[in-house]
N, C-alpha and C positions, 0 to 999 in steps of 0.2 A: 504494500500500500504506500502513495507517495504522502510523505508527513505535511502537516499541513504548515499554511506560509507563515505561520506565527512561528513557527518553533526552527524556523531557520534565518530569521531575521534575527539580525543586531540588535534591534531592541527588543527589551522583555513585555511579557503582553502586559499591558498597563490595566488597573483597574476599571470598572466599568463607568463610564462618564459620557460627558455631552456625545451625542453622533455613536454612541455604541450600540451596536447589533450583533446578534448571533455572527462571528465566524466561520472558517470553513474547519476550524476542531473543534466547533461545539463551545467555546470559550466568549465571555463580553469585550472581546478588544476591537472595537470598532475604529473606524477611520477616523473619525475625532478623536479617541483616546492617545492615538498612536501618533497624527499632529501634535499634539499636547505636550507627549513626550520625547517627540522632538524637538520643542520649541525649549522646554528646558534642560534636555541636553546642552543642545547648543549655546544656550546661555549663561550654564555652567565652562560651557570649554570655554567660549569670549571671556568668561570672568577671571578666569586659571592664566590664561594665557594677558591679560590684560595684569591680574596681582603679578606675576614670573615677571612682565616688562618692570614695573615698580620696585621688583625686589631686584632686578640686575642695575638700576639708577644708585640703590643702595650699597650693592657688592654683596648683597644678601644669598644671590642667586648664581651661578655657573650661566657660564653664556652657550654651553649644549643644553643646558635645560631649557632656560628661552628662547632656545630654538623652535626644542621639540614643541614648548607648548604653543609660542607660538602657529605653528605649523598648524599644529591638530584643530587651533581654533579657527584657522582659514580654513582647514577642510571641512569643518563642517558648518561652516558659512557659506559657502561654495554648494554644497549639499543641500542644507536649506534654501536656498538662492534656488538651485535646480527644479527640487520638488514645487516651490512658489511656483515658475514657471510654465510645469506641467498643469498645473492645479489652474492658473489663468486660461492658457490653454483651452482647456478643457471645458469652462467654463464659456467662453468664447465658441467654443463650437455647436457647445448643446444650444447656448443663446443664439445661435442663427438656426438652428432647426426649425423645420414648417412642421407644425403640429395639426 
């Protein structure tokens, strides 16, 4: 049986919240939850990689560190960025459909 896409996904299914519906494993992680938990991901790594810039001003930090966190925090600003795009998109296409 192929497993279902929560359980091979990056993130973990997030509790049931705004835009949740049953899944394809029977679970509440709906597409809302799952934006959500996106949005503070990524807001967490902007934050990490924004404290790492503040603590290498200090000498507090290794400048491989604020590399990496920098790094991780563009990629997943870059990531969010994409998925926005999609999701506009999409939006944009359903809204010119003839109904």
């Amino acid at each position: 049986m192929i497993s279902p896409v929560n359980a091979v996904s990056p993130l973990s299914a997030p509790a049931a919240g705004v835009g949740a519906a049953k899944g394809i494993g029977g679970d509440d992680a709906g597409f809302g939850a799952l934006l959500d938990q996106l949005v503070t991901q990524t807001a967490q790594s902007l934050g990490a990689g924004e404290a790492a810039a503040g603590a290498s001003v200090t000498g507090a930090a290794s400048a491989q560190d604020v590399v990496e966190k920098v790094m991780s925090a563009e990629q997943s600003l870059q990531i969010a960025i994409g998925i926005r795009d999609k999701i506009v998109n999409a939006y944009s296409e359903i809204s010119r459909m003839t109904i």
